[in-house]
N, C-alpha and C positions, 0 to 999 in steps of 0.2 A: 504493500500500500504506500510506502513512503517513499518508493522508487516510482511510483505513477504520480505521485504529487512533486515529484521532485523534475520529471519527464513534464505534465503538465507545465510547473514552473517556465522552464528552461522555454517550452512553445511561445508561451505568454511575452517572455523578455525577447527572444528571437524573434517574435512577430510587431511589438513593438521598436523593435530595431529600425527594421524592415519601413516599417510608416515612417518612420524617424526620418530614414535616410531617404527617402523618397519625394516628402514633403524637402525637405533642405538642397537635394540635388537640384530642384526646381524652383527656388528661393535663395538658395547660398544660406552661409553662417554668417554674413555680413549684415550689419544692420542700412535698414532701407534708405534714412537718413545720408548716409555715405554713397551711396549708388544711385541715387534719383535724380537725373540731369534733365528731365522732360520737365516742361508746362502746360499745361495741358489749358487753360483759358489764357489763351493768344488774343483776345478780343481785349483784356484787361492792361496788356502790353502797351506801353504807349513811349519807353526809353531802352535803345540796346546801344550799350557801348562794347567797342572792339577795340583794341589794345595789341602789339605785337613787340617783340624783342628789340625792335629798332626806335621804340619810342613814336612808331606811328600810331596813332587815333583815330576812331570813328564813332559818331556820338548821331544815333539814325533816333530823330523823335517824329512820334506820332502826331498829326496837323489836328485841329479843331473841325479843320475845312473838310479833312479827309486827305488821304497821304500820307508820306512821310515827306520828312527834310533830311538831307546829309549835313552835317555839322553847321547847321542852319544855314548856309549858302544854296544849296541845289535842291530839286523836286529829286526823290528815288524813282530808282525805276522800279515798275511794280511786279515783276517776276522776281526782281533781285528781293526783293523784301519777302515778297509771298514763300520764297524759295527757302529763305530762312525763319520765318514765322512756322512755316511748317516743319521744318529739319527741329527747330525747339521744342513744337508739338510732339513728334514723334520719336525723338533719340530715345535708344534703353541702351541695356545694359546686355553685350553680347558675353561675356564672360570677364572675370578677375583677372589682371595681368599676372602669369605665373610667378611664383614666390621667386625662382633664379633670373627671372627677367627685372623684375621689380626697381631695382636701382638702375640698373640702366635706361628703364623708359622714362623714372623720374628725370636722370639727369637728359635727356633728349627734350622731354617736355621745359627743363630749366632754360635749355639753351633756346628749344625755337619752337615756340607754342603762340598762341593768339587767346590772351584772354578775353571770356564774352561776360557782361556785367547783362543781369534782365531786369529792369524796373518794372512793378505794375501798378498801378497809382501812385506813381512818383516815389515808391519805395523799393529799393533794393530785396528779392527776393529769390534771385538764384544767380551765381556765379560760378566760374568753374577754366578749365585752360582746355583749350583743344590743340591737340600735338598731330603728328604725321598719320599716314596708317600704318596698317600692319604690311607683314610683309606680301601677304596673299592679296592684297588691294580691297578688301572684303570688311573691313573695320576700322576705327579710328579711337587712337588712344586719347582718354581726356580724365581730367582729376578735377574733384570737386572743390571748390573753396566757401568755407561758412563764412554766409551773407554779412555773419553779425562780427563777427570776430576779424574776417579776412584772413584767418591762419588756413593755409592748406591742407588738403585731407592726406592720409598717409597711404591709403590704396588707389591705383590708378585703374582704371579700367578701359576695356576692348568696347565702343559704342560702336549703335549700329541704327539703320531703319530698318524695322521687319519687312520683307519683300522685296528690300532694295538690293542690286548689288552693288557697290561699290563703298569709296568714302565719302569724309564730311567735310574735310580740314577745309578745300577749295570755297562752302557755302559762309565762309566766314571770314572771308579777306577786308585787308584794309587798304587798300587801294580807292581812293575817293573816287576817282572819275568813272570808276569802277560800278560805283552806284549811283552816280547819276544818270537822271530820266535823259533819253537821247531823244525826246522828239523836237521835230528841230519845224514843223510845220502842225497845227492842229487847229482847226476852224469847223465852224457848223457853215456850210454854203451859206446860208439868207443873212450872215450876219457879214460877206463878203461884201466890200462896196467898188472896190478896184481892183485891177493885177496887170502891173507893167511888168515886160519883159524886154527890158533892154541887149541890145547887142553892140557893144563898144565897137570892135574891130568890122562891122554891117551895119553900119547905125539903120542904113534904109530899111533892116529885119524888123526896128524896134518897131512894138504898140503896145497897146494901153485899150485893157478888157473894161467898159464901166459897166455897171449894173445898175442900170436907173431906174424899173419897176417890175414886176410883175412878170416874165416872158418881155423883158423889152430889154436888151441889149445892143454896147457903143462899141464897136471897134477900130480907133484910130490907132492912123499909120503915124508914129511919132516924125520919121523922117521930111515928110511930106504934109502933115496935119490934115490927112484927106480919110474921111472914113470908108473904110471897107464893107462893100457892097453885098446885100443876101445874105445877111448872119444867118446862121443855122443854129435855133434854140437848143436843139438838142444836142451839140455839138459843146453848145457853152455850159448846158448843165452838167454833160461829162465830164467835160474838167474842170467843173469847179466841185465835182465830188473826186478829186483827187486831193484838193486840200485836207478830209477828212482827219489823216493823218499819215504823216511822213516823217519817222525815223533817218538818223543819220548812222551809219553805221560803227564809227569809233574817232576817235582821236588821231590824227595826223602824227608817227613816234615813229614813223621811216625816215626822217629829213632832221637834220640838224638846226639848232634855234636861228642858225643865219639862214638858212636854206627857206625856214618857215617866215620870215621877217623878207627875203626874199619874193617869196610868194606874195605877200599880202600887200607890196608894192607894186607888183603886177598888173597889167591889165586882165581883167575876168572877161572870160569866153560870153557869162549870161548874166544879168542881175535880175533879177525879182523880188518884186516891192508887190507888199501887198498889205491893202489899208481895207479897215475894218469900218463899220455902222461908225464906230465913235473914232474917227478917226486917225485911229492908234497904228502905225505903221510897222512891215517885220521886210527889211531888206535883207536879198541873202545876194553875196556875188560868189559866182559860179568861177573855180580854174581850171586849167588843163593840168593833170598829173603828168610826171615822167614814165614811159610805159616799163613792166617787169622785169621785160625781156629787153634789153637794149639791143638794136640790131635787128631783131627779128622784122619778117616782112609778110604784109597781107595779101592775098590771093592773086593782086595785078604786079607783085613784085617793088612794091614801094615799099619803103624803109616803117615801120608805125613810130612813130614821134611821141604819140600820147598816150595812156592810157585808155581805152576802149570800153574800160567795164567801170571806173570811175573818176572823180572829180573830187576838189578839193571846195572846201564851202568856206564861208565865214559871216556870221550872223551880226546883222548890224553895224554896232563898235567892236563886238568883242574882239580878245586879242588869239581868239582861242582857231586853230586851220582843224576842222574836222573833215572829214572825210566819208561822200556818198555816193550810192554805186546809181549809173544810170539808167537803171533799172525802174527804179521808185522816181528818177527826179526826172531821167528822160522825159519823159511824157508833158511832164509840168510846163517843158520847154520847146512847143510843136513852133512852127513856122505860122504867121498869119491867116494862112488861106485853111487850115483845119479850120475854122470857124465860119467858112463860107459853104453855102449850101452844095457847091458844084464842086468841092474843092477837098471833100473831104477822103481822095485818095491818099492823103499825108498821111504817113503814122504819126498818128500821138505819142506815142513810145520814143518816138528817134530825136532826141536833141537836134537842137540848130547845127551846121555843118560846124565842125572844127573849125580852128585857125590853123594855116597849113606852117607857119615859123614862128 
């Protein structure tokens, strides 16, 4: 009898074992506090600062208006922010960095990690450092830091999104222009009232779109000051739902600051000015890039000079040479006679002819 009780026993504690380890393989022996790097109400978010090893900062706060701002100079772009609003939402915890890797992740996290600070009603409520991935590209190592104290935690862990593969480190840069919004055009059509499109090196190209009511459209030849005969409404209403919106693709960081100071002395291939109901103006001058390939020649055997696929922009005063492809802006920039009813074999797509030097 007291070997059956003793056989019972042993079942009892072997089965309780059992639960033990079953419940904690799928929880860990770490406490939750230490491991919890998600937010899970991103609506409540309204400040993320980002921080890196080089003392560069980003400080993305949430608008009244709606938006964000980058370190209250720029509008965010809003993939970039959604991108990481949700990467906050959803980060866990893929595994415990192993006990023999342990110091050497800290010290990689010491040297080159990006700390992220999360506000939510203006108060500091989760921070932590996001370092490299792993070596499978599959995780990303990051350590927590208490809000209240800022002392860092002493286990680093393997984060992850469930369903994703890849890493995180890349959704958390600090490269400012990085996060700003690139629209470089954005208008509702009815609220358009003008759109010149000058051509310096053709002056005769230039005219001047007005919108004076209703289906009642002006087309004057700037060179000549003679309006252009047989508007075609529908023609005008197509491209002025090209305004809708138009992105510029990046930052001009292939030319050197004389190369770019260069440029902005330049004469522009296109300008376009376009004035709004309140008579608020957005001039963009259009350049010719230097093309990829130097040398290379197109189909009749002439040398290409320029780039084909795109253009150098510059908005207003800014001092800033961005760069767009003509693709999006081609169109913006048809020849006159697309606007005439007999005339609309033009492609809209095709810019004004280059300058040939």
């Amino acid at each position: 009898m007291k070997k059956n009780r003793i056989a019972i026993l042993l079942v009892i504690i072997l089965g309780f074992s059992s639960f033990w380890f079953i419940i904690n393989k799928h929880n860990g022996t770490i406490k939750e506090t230490l491991r919890d790097f998600a937010v899970q109400d991103t609506a409540s978010i309204n400040k993320i600062f980002l921080a890196d090893k080089k003392g560069t900062t980003i400080t993305l706060e949430r608008q009244k208006e709606g938006g964000w701002r980058v370190n209250g100079k720029y509008d965010v772009r809003k993939d970039a922010i959604d991108v990481l609003l949700m990467t906050i939402r959803k980060v866990d915890v893929k595994e415990p960095v192993g006990k023999n890797a342990v110091d050497n992740v800290i010290k990689r996290l010491a040297g080159k990690a990006v700390k992220c600070e999360i506000y939510q009603d203006n108060k500091l409520t989760k921070a932590y450092y996001v370092g490299s991935e792993t070596q499978d590209a599959t995780g990303t190592f990051m350590i927590l830091i208490d809000p209240e104290t800022m002392e860092t935690s002493a286990k680093p862990f393997v984060t992850y999104i469930p369903g994703f593969e890849g890493y995180l480190t890349t959704r958390y840069f600090t490269e400012e222009n990085g996060w700003r919004d690139r629209t470089l055009i954005k208008y509702n059509p009815n609220d358009i009232a003008s759109v010149k499109m000058e051509v310096p090196f053709k002056p005769e190209y230039s005219y001047e779109l007005k919108i004076k009511g209703n289906n009642n459209y002006e087309v004057k030849m700037l060179g000549t000051n003679s309006l252009l005969p047989n508007v075609d409404e529908m023609a005008v209403k197509q491209y002025l739902s090209y305004f809708q919106h138009q992105n510029y693709e990046s930052f001009e960081v292939s030319i050197s600051p004389k190369q770019v100071d260069s440029v902005m002395k330049a004469q522009p291939i296109n300008i376009l000015t376009i004035t709004d109901n309140k008579g608020k103006t957005n001039k963009i001058r259009f350049f010719a890039r230097k093309p990829r390939d130097p040398g290379k020649q197109d189909k009749e055997g002439n040398e290409i000079v320029y780039d084909l696929d795109r253009m150098d922009a510059i908005q207003n005063d800014d001092k800033e040479l961005l760069m767009v492809q003509y693709l999006g802006f081609g169109k913006m920039l048809p020849p006159a006679n697309y606007f005439q009813k007999k005339g609309r074999e033009a492609n809209p797509a095709s810019p004004l002819v280059r300058p040939k030097h």
